[in-house]
N, C-alpha and C positions, 0 to 999 in steps of 0.2 A: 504494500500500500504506500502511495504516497504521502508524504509528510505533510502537506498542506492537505491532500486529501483528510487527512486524518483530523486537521487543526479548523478545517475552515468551515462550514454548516454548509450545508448544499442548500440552495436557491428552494427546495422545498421545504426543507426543516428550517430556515428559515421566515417564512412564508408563516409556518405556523407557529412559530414562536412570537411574531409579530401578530398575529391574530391571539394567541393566548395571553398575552401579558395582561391589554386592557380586558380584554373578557372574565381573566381569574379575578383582576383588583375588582374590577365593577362588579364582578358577579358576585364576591365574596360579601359586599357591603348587602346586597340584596338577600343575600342566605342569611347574612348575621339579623337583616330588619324580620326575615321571614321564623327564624329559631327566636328571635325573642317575642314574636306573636303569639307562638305555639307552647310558650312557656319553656323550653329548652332552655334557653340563658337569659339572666338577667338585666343584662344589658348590651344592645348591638355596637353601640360606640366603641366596647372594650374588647369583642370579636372583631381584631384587623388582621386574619388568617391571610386573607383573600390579598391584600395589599402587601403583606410580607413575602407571600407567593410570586405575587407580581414581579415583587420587586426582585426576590432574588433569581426570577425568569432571564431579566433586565439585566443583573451581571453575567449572567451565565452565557445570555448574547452576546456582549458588549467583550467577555473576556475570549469567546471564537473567534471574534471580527477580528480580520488582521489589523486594520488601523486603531486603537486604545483609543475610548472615550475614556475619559478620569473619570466623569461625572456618572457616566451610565456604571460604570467599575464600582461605585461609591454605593449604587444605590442600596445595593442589603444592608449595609451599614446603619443608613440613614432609615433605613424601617426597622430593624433592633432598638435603634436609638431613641426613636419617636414612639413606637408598642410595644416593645417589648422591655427597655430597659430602663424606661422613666418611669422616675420617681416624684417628679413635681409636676406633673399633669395627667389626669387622665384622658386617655384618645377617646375622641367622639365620633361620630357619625360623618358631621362637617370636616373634618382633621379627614380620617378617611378617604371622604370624599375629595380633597385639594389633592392629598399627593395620589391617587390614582390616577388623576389630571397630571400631575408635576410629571410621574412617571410616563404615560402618553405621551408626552410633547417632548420629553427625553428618548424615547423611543422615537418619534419622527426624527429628531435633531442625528440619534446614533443612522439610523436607517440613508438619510439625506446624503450627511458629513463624512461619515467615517464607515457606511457601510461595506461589507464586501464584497467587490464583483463578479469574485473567481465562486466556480463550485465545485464539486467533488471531483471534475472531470479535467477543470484545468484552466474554466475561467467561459463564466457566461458573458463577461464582456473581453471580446477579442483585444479592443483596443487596449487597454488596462493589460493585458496580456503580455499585448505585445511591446510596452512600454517596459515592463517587467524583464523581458527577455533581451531587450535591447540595452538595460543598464546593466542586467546580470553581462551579458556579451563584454563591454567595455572594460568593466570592469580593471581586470589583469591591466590595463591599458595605462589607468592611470592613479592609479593606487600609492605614487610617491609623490603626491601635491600637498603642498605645506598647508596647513590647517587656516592660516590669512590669508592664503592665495582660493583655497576652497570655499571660506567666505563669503570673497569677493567675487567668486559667480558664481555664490546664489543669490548674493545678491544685486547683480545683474539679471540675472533671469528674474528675480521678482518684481525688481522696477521696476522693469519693461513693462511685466504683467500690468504691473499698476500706471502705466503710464509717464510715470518719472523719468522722462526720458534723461533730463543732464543729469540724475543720478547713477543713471544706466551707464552713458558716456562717461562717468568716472573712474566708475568701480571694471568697467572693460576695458578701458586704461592702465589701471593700477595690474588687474589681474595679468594682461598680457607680459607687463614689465618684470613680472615677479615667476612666470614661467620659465622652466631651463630649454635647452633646444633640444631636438630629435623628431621625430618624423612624429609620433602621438601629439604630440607637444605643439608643433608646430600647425596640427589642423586645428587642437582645441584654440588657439592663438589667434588663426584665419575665423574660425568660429566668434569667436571674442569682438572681433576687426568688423565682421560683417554684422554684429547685432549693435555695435560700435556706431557705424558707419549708417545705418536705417535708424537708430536714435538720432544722431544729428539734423538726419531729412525730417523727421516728425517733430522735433522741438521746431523746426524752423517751419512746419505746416504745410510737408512735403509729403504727399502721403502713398504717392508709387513706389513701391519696393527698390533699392539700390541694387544696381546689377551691375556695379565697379568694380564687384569680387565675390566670385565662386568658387565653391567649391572642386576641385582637379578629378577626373578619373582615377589616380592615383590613390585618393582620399576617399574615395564613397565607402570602403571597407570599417569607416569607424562614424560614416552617418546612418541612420535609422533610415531615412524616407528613399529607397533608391528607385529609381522610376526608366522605363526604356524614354529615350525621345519623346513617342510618338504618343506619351501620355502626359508631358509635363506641357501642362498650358499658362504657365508663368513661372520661369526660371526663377525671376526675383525673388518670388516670396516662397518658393521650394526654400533657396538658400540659408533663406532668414530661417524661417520652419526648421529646415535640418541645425541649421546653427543654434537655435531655441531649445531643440531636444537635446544635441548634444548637452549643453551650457547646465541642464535641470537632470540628466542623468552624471554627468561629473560630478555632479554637488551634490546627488543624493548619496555620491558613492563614497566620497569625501568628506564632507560638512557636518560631524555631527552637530554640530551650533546649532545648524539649521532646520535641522532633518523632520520636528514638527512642522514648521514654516512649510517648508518641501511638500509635506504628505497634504496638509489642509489645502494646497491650490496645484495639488497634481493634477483636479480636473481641467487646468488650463493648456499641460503640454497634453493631456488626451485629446482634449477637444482641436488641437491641432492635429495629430495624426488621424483622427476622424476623418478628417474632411481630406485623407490622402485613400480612405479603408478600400471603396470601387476599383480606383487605380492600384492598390494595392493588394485586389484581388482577393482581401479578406472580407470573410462572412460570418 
């Protein structure tokens, strides 16, 4: 079996873990109103089975997901601590009721944010995959980048994201200056130059991709997006694109600093190679 197989909930057992968490906490508050009708227990406020259930559903999710929510991690805690372990209040009904809600919007937040893509087979989203595969690849490549030099592109790749473009042009600056030479070295460098080089066009409100510098035949061996001819319909923004992926799979390989940073706005390098998936033949 594989190891992620093993670790990551498959797209159905997730499915129904996400459908059970708000159904146990809600439905438990309705069992506890319905046994204290029926004279079973004396009071439903102090039956919060169904919300501790929930909640500890909620980490049991949150700790499969490869990506770590703290929050959703935290949740069993925070239901021992609230029914089970207080001493200066007793839980009511309305208490109950908030954090089933708390826990549902936790569970949207984990599901949205930090869901996982992959399932038992090896990843229901290709793209996500194939990101996956393409940093695992580099890897080896460049695994001797100094901790301030791997900083500095990621945080390049995240300006960009954000639009920051003269922060971008700084930290692509600093980062190329601070690289040694060698053939690795010198594409992530061209990489740097050319995300470099499309920041300065967009600060100045230039918004057609630079095509002052591409990527070489030589080099396509350490870019993700590789395309025959007769599919790339703007060289420009291939480059930038490929220079994008590379820049965000260096720094996730490198960067622990950053490496939260990295994982919360990985849907911006997928959603880049998305829009390559046709051409790329992936389905």
């Amino acid at each position: 079996m594989d190891i992620k197989t093993a670790i990551i909930p498959s797209e159905r057992n997730k499915r129904i873990l996400t459908y059970a968490i708000p159904i146990v906490s809600f439905g438990g508050i309705l069992i506890a109103v319905l046994l204290q009708r029926v004279g079973v227990i004396n009071d439903a406020g102090s039956f919060a089975w169904g919300c501790v259930a929930g909640a500890f559903l909620l980490g049991y999710l949150a700790y499969k997901t490869p990506k770590k929510d703290i929050v959703a991690l935290c949740a069993p805690l925070y239901a021992i601590l609230i029914f089970l372990a207080s001493v200066e209040f007793t839980p009511t009904l309305l208490l109950q009721f908030l954090f089933a809600i708390s826990i549902t919007i936790v569970l949207v937040r984990l599901n949205i944010r930090f869901g996982s893509s992959e399932d038992a087979k090896g990843g229901s989203n290709s793209m996500e995959k194939f990101l996956h595969d393409y940093i695992e690849k580099i890897k080896p490549e460049f695994k001797n980048i100094q901790r301030k030099t791997a900083h500095k592109i990621a945080s390049a790749f995240l300006s960009f994201k954000f639009g920051l473009y003269q922060n971008t042009i700084e930290e692509c600056r600093l980062a190329r200056s601070q690289l040694p030479d060698g053939e690795t070295y010198n594409v992530l460098k061209k990489a740097l130059k050319i995300v470099q080089l499309n920041s300065e066009d967009l600060e100045n409100a230039q918004v057609r991709p630079n095509t002052s510098l591409s990527f070489s035949e030589s080099e396509r061996p350490f870019i993700a997006i590789n395309l025959p001819p007769e599919k790339i319909e703007d060289a420009g923004s291939l480059d930038l694109d490929n220079a994008l992926i590379l820049l965000y799979a260096v720094a996730k390989n490198t960067s622990q600093d950053d490496d939260q940073a990295l994982d919360e706005h990985q849907n911006f390098a997928i959603k880049i190679l998305s829009s390559y998936k046709m051409a790329l033949g992936i389905f």
